[in-house]
Predicted model as a PDB file, atoms N, CA, C, CB and O in Angstrom, pLDDT in the B-factor column:
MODEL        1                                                                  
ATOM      1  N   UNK A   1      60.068 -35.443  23.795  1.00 59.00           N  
ATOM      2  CA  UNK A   1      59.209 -35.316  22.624  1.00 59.00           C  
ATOM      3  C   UNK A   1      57.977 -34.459  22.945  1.00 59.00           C  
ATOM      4  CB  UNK A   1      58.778 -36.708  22.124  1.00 59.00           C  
ATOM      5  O   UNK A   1      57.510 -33.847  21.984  1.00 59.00           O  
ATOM      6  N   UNK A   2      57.546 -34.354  23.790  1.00 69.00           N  
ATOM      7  CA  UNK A   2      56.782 -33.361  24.471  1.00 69.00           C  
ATOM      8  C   UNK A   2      56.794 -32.349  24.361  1.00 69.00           C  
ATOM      9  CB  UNK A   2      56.806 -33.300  25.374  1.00 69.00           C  
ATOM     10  O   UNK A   2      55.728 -31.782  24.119  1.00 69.00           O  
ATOM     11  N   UNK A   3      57.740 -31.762  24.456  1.00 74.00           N  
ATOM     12  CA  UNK A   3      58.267 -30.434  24.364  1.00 74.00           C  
ATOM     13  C   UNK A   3      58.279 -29.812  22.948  1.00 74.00           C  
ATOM     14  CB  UNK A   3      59.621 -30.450  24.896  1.00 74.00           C  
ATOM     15  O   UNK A   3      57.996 -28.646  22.673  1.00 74.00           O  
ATOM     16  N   UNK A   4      58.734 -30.992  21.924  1.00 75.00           N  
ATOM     17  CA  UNK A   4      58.683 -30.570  20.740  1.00 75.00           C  
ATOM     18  C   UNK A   4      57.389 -30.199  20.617  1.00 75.00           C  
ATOM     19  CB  UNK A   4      59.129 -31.419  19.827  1.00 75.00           C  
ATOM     20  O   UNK A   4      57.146 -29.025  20.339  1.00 75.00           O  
ATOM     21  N   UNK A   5      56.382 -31.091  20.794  1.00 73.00           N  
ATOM     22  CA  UNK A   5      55.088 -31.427  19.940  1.00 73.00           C  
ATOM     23  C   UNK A   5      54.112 -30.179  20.555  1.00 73.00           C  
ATOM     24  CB  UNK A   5      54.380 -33.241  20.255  1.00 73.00           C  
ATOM     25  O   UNK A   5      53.041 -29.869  20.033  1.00 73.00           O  
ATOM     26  N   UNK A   6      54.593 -29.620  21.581  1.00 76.00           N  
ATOM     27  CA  UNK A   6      54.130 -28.216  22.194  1.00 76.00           C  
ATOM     28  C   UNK A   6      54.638 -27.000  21.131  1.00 76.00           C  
ATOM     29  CB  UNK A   6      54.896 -27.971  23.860  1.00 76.00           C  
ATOM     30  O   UNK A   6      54.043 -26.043  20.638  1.00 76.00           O  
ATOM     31  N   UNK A   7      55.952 -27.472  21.024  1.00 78.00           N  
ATOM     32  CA  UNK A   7      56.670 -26.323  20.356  1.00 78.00           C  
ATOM     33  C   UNK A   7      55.827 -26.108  18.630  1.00 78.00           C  
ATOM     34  CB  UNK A   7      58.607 -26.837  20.255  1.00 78.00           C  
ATOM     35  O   UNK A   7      55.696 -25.050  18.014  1.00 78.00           O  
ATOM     36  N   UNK A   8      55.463 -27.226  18.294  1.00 78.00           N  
ATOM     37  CA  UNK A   8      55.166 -27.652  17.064  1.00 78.00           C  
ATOM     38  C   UNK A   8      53.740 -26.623  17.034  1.00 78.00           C  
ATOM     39  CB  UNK A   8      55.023 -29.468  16.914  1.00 78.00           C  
ATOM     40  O   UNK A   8      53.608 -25.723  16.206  1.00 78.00           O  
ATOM     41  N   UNK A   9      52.950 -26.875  17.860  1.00 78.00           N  
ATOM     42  CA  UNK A   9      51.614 -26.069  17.543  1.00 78.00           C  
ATOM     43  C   UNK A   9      51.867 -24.322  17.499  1.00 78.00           C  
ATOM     44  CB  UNK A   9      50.416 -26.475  18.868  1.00 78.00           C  
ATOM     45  O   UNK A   9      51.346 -23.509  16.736  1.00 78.00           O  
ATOM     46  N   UNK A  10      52.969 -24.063  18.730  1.00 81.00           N  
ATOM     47  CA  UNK A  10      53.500 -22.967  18.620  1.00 81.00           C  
ATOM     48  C   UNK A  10      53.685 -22.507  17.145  1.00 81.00           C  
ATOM     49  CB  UNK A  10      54.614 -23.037  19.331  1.00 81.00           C  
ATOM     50  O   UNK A  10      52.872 -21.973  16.389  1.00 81.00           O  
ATOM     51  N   UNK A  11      55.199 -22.923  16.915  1.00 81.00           N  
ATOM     52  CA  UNK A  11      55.378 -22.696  15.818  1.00 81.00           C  
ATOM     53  C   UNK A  11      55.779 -23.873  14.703  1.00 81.00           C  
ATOM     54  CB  UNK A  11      56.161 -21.790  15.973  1.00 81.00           C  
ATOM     55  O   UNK A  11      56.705 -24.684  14.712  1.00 81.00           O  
ATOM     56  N   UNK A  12      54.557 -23.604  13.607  1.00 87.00           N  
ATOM     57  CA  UNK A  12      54.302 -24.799  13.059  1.00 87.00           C  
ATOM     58  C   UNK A  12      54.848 -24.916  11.920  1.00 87.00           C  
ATOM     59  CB  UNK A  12      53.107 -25.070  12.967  1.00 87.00           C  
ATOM     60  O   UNK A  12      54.419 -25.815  11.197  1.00 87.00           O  
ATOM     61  N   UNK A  13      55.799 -24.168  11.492  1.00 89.00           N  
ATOM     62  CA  UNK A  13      56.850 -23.934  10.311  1.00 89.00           C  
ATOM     63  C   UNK A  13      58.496 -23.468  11.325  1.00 89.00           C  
ATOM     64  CB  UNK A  13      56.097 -22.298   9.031  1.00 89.00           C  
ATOM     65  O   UNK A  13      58.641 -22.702  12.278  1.00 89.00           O  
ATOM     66  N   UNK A  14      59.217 -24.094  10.780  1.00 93.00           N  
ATOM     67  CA  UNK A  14      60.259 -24.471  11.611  1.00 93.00           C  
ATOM     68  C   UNK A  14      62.000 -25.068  10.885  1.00 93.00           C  
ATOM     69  CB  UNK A  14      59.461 -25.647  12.455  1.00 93.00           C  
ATOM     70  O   UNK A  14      62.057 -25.813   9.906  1.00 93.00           O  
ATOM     71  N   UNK A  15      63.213 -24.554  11.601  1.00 95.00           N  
ATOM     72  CA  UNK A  15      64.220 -25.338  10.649  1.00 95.00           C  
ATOM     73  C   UNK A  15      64.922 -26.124  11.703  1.00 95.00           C  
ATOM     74  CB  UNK A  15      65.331 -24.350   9.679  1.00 95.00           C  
ATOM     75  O   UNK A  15      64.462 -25.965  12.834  1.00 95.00           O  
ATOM     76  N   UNK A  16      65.937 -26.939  11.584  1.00 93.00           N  
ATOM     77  CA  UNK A  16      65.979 -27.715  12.630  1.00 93.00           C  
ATOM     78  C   UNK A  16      67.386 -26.688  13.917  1.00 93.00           C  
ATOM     79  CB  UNK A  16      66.451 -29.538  11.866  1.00 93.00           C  
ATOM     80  O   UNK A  16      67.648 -26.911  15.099  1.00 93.00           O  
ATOM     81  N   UNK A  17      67.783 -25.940  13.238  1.00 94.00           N  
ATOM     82  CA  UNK A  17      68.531 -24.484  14.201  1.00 94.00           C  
ATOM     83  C   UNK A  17      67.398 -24.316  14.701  1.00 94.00           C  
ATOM     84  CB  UNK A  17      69.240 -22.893  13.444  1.00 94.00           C  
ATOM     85  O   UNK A  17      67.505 -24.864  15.798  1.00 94.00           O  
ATOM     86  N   UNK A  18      65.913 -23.737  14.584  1.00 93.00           N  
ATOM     87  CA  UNK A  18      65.285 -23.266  15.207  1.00 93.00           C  
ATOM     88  C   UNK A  18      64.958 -24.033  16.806  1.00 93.00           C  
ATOM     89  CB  UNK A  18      64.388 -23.051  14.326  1.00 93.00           C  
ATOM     90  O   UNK A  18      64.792 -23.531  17.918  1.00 93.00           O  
ATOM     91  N   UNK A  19      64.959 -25.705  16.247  1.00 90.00           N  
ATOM     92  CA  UNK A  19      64.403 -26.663  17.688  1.00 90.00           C  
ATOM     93  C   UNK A  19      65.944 -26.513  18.481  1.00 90.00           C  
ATOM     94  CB  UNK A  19      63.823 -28.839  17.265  1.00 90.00           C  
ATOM     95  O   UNK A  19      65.976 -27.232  19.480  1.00 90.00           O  
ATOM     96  N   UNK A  20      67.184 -25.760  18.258  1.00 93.00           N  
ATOM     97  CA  UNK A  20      68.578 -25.681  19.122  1.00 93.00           C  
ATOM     98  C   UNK A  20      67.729 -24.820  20.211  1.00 93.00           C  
ATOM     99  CB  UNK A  20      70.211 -24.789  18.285  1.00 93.00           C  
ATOM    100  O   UNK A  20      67.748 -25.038  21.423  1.00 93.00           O  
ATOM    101  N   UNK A  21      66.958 -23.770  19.535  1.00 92.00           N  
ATOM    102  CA  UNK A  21      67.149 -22.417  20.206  1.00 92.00           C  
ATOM    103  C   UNK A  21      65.539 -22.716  20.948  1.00 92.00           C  
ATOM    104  CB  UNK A  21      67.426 -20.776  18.949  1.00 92.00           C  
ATOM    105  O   UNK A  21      65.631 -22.537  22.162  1.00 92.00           O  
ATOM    106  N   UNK A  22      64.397 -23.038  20.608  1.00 88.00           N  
ATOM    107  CA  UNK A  22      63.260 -23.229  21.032  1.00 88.00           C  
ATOM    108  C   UNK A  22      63.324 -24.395  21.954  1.00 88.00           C  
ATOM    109  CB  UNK A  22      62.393 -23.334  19.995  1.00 88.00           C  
ATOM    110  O   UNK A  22      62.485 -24.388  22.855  1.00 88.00           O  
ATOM    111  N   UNK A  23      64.373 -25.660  21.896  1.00 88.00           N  
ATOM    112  CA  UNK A  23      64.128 -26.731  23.061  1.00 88.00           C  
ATOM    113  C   UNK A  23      65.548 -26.691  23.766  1.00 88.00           C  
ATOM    114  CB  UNK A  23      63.688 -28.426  22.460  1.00 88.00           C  
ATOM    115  O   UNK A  23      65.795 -27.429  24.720  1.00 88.00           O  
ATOM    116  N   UNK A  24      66.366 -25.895  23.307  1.00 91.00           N  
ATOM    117  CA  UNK A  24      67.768 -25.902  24.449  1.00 91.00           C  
ATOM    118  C   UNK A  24      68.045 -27.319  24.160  1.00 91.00           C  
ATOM    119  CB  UNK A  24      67.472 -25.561  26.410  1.00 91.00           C  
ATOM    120  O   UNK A  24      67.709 -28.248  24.894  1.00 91.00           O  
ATOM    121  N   UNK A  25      68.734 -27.437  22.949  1.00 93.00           N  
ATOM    122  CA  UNK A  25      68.709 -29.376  22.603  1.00 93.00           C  
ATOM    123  C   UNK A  25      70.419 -28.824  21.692  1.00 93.00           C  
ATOM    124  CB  UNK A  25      66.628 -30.418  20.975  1.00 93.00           C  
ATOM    125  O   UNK A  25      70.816 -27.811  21.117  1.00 93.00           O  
ATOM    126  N   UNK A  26      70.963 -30.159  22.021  1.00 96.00           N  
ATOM    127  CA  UNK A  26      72.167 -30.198  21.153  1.00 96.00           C  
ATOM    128  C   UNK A  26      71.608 -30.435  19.240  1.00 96.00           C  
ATOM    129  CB  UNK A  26      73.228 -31.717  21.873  1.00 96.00           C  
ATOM    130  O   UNK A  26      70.717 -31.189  18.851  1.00 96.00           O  
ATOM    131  N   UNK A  27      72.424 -29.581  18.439  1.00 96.00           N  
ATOM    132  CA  UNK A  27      72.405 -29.959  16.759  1.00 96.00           C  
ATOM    133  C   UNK A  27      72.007 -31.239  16.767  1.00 96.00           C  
ATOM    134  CB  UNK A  27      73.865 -29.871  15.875  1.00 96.00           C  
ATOM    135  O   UNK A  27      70.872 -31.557  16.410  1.00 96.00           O  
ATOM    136  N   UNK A  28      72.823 -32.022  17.138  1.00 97.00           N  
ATOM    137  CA  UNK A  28      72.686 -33.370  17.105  1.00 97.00           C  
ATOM    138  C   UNK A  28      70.991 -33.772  17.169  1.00 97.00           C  
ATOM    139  CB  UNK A  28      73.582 -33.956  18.350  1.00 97.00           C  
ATOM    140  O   UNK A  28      70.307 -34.109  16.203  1.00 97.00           O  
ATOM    141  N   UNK A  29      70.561 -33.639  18.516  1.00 94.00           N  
ATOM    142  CA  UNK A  29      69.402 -34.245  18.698  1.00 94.00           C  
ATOM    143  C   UNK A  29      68.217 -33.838  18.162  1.00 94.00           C  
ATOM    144  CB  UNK A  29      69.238 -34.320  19.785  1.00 94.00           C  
ATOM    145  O   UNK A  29      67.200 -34.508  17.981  1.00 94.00           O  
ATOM    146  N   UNK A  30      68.552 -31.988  17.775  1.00 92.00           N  
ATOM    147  CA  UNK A  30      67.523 -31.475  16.911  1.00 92.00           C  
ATOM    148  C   UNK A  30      67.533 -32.156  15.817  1.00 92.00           C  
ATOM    149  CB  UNK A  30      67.603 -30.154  16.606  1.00 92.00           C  
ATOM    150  O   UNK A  30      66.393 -32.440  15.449  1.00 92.00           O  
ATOM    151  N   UNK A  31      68.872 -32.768  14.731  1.00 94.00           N  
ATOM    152  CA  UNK A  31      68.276 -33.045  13.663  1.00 94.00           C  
ATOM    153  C   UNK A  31      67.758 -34.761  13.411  1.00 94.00           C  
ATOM    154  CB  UNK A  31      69.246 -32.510  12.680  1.00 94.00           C  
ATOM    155  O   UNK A  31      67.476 -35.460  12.438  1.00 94.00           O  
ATOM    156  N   UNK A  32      67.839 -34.958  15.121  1.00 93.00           N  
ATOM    157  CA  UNK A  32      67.890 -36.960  15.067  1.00 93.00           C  
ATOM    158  C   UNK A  32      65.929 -36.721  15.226  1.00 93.00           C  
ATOM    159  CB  UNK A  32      69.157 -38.282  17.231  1.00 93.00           C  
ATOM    160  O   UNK A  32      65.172 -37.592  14.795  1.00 93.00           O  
ATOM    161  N   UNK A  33      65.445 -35.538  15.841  1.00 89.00           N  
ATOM    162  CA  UNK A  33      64.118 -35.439  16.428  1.00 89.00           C  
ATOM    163  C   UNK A  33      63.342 -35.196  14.468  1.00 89.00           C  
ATOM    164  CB  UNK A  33      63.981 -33.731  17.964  1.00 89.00           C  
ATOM    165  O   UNK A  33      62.525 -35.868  13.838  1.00 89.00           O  
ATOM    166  N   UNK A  34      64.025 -34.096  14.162  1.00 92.00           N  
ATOM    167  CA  UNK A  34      63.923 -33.841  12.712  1.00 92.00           C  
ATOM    168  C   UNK A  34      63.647 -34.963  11.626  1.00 92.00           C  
ATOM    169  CB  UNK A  34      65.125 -33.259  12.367  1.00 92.00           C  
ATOM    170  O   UNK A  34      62.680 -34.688  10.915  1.00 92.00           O  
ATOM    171  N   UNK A  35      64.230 -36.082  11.355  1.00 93.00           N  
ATOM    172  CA  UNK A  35      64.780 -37.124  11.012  1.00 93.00           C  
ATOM    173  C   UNK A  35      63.513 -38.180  11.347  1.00 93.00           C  
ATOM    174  CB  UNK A  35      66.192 -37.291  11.744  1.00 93.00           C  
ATOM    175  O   UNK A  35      62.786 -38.686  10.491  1.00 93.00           O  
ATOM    176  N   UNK A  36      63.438 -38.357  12.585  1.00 91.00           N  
ATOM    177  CA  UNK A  36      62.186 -39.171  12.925  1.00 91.00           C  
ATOM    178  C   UNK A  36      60.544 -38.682  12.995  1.00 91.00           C  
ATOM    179  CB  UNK A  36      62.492 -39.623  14.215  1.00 91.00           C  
ATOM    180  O   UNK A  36      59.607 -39.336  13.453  1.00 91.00           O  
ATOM    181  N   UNK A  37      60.515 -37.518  12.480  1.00 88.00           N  
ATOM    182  CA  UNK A  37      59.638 -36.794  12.237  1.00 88.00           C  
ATOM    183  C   UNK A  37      58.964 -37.045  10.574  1.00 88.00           C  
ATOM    184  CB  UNK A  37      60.241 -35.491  12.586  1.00 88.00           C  
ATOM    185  O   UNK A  37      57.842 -37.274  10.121  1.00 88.00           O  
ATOM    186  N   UNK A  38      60.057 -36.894  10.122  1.00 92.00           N  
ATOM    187  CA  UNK A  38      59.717 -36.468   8.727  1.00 92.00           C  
ATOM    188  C   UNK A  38      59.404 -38.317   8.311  1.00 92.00           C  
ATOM    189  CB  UNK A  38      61.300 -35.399   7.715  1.00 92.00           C  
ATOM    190  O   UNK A  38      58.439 -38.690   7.644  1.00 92.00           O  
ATOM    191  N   UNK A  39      60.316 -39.114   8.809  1.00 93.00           N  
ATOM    192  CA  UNK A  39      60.145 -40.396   8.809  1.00 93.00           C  
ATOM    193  C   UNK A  39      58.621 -40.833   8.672  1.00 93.00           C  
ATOM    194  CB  UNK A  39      60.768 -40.874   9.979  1.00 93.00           C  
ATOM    195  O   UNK A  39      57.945 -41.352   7.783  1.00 93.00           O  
ATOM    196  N   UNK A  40      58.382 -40.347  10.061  1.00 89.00           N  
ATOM    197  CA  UNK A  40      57.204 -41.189  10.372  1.00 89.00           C  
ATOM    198  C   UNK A  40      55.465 -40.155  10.081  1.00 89.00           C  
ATOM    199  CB  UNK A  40      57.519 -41.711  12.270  1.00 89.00           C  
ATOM    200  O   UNK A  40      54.288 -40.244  10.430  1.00 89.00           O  
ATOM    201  N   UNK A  41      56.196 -39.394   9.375  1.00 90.00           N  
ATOM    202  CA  UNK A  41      55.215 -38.601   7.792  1.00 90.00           C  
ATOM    203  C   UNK A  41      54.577 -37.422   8.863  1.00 90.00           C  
ATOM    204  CB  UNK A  41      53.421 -39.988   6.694  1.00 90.00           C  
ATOM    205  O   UNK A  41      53.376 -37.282   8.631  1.00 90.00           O  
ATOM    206  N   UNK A  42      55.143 -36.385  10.166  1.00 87.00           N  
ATOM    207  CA  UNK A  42      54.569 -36.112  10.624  1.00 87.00           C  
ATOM    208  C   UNK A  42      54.748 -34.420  10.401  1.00 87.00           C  
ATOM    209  CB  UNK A  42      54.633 -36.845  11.599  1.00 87.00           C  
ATOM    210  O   UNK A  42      53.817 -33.719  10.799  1.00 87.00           O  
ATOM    211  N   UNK A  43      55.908 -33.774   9.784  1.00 92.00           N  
ATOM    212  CA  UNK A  43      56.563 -33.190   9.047  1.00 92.00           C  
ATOM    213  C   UNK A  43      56.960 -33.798   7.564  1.00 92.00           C  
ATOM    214  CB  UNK A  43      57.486 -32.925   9.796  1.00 92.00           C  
ATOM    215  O   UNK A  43      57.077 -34.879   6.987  1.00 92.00           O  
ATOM    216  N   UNK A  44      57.112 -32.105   7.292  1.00 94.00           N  
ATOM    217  CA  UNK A  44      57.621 -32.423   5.657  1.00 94.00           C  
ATOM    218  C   UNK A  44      58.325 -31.434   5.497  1.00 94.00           C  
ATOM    219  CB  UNK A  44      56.557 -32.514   4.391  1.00 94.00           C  
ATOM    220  O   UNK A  44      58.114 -30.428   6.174  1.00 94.00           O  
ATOM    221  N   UNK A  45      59.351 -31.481   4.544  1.00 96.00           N  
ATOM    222  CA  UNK A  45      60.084 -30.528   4.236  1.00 96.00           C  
ATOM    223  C   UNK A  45      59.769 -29.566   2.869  1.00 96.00           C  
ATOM    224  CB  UNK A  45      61.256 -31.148   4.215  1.00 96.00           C  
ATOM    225  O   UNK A  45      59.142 -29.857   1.850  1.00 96.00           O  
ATOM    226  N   UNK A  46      60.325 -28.541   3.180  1.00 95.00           N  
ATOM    227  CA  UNK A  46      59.268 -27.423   1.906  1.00 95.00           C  
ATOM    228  C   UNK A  46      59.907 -26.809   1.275  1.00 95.00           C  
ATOM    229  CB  UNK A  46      58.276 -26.257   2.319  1.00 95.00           C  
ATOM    230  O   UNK A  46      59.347 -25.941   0.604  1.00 95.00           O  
ATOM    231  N   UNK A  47      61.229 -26.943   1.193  1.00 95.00           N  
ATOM    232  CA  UNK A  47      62.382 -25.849   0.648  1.00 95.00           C  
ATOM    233  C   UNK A  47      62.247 -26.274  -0.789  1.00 95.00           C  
ATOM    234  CB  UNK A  47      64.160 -26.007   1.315  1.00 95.00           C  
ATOM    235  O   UNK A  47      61.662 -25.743  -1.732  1.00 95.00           O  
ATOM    236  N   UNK A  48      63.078 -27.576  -0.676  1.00 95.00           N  
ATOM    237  CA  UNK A  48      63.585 -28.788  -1.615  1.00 95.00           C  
ATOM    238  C   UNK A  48      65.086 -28.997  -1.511  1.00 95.00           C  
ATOM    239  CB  UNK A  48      63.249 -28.512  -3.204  1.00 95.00           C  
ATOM    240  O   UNK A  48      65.733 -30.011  -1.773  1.00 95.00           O  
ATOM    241  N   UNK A  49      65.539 -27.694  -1.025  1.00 94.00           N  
ATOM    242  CA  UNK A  49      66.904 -27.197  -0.576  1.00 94.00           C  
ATOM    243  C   UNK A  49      67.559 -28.670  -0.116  1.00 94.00           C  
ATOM    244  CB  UNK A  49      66.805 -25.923   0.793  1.00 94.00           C  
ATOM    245  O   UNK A  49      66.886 -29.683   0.074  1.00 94.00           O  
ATOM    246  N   UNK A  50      69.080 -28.571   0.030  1.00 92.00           N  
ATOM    247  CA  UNK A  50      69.712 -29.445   0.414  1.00 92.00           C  
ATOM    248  C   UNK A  50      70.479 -29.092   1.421  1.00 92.00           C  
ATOM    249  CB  UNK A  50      70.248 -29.932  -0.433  1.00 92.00           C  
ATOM    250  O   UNK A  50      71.245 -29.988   1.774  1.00 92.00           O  
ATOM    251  N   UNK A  51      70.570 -27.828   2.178  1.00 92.00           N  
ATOM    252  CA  UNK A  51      70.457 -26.873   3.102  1.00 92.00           C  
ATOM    253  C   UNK A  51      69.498 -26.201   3.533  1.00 92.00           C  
ATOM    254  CB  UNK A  51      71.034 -26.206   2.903  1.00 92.00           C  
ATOM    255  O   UNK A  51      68.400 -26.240   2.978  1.00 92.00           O  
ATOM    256  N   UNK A  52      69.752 -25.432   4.649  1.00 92.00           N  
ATOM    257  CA  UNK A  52      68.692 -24.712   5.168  1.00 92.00           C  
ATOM    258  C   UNK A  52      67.136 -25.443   4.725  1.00 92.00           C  
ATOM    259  CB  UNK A  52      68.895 -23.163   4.597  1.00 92.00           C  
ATOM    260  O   UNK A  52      66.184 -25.104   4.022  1.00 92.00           O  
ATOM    261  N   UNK A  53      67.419 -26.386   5.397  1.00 96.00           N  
ATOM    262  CA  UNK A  53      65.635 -26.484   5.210  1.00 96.00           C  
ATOM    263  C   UNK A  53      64.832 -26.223   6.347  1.00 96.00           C  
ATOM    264  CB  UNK A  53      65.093 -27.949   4.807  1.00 96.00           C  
ATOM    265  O   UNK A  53      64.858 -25.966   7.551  1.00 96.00           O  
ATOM    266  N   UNK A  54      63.939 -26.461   5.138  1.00 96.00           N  
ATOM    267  CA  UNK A  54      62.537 -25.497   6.561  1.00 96.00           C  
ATOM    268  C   UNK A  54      61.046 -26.980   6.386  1.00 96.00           C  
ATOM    269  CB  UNK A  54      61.414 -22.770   5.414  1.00 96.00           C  
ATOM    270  O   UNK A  54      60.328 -27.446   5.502  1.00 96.00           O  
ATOM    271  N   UNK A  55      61.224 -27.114   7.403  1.00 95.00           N  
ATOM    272  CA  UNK A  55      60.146 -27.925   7.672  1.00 95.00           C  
ATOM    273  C   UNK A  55      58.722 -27.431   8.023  1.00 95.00           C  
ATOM    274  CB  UNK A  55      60.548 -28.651   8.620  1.00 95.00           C  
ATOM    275  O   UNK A  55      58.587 -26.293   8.473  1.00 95.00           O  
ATOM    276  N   UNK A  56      57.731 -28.181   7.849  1.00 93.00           N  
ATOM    277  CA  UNK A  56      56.442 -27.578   8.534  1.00 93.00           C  
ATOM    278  C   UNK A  56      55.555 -29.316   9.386  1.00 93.00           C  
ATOM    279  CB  UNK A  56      55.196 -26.581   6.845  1.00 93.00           C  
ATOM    280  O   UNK A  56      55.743 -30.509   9.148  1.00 93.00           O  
ATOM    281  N   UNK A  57      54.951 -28.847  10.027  1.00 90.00           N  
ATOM    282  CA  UNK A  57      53.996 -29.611  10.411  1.00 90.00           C  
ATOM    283  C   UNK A  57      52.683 -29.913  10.176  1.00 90.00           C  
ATOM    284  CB  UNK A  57      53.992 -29.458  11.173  1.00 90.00           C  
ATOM    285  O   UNK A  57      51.640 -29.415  10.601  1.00 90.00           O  
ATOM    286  N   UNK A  58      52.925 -30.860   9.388  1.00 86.00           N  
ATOM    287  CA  UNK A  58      51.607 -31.374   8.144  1.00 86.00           C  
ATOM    288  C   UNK A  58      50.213 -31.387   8.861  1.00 86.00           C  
ATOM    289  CB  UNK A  58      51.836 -33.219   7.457  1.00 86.00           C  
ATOM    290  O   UNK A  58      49.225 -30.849   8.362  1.00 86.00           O  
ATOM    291  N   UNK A  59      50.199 -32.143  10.260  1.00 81.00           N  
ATOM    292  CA  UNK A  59      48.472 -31.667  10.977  1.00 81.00           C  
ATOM    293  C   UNK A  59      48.085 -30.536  11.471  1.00 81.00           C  
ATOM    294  CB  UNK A  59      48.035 -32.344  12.148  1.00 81.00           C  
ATOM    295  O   UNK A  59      46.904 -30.189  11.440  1.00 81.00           O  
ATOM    296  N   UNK A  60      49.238 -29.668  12.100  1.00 79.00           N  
ATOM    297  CA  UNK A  60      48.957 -28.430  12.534  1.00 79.00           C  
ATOM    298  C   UNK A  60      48.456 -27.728  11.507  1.00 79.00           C  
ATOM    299  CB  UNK A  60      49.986 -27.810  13.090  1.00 79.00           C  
ATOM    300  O   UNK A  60      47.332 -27.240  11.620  1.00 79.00           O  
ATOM    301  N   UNK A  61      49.179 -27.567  10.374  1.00 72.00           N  
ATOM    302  CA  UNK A  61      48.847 -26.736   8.823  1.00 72.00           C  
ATOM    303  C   UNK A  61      47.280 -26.995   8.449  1.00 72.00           C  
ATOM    304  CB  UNK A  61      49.921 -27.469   7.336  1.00 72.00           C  
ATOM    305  O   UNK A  61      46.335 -26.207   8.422  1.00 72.00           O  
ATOM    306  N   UNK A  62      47.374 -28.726   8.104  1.00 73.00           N  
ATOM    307  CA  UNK A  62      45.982 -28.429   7.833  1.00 73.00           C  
ATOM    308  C   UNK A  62      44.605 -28.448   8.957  1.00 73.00           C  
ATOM    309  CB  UNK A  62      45.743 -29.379   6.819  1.00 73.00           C  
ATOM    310  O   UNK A  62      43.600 -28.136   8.319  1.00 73.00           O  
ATOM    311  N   UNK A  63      44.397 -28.622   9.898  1.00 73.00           N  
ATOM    312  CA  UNK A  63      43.838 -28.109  11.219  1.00 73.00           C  
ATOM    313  C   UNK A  63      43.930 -26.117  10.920  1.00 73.00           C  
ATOM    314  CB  UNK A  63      45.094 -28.868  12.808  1.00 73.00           C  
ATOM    315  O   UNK A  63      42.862 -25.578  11.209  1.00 73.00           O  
ATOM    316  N   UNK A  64      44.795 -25.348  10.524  1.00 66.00           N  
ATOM    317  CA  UNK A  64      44.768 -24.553  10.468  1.00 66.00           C  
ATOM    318  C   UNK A  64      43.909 -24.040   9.042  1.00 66.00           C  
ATOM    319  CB  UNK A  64      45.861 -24.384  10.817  1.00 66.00           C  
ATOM    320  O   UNK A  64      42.950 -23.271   9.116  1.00 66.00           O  
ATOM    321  N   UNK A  65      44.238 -24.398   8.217  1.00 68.00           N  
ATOM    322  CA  UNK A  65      43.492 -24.350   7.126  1.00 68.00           C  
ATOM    323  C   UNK A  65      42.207 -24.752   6.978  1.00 68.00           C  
ATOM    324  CB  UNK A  65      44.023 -24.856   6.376  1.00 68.00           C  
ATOM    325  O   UNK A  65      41.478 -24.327   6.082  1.00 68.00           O  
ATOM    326  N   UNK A  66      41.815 -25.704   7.964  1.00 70.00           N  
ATOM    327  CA  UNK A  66      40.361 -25.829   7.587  1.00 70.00           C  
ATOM    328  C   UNK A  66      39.539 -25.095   8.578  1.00 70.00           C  
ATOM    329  CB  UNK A  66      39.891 -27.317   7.519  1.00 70.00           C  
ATOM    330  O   UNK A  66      38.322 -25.096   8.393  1.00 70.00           O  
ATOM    331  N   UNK A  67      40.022 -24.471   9.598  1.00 63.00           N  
ATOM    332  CA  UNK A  67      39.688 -23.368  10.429  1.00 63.00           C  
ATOM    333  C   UNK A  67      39.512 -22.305   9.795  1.00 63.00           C  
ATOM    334  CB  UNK A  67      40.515 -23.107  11.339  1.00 63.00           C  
ATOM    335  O   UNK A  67      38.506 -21.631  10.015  1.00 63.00           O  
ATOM    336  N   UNK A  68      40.227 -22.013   9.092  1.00 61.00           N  
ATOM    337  CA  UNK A  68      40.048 -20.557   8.256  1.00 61.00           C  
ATOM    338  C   UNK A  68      39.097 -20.476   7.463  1.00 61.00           C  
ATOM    339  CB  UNK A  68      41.094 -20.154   7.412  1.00 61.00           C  
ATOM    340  O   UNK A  68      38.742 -19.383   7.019  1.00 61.00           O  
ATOM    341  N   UNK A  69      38.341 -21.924   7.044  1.00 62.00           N  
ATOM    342  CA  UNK A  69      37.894 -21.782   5.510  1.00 62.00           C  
ATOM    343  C   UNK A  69      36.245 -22.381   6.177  1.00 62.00           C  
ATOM    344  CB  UNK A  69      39.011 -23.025   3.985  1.00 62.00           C  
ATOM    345  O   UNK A  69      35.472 -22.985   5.433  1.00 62.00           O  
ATOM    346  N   UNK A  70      35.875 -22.071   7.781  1.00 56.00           N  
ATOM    347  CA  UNK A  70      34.738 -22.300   8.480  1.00 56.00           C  
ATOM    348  C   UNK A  70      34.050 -21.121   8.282  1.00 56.00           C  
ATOM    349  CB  UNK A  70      34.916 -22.655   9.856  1.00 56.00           C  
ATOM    350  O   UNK A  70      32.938 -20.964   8.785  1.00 56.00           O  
TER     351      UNK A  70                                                      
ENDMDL                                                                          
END                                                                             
């Protein structure tokens, strides 16, 4: 989980193919990491899609946004 939460500040808009290729992780575990994310309100999903979704990371975003607006 570490690795994600590094990856996360990296890049803070994200689909769950992307955590295959950014953490060297099986489908599987990218979308079980995905899954417990969005769960526990730390991500959200932004498409609405029922495919291809694209997630973002709700503290990184706004941490970023209120940086900009200093």
């Amino acid at each position: 989980m570490n690795r994600f939460a590094r990856q996360l500040l990296q890049y803070p808009y994200f689909t769950a193919p992307d955590l295959v290729e950014y953490l060297d992780v099986s489908r599987r575990t990218a979308y079980k990491v995905v899954a417990e994310l969005e769960s526990d309100g730390l991500i959200e999903e932004v498409t609405g899609k029922e495919r291809g979704k694209e997630y973002k990371a709700i503290d990184v975003f706004d941490i970023l946004q209120s940086s900009t607006r200093d």
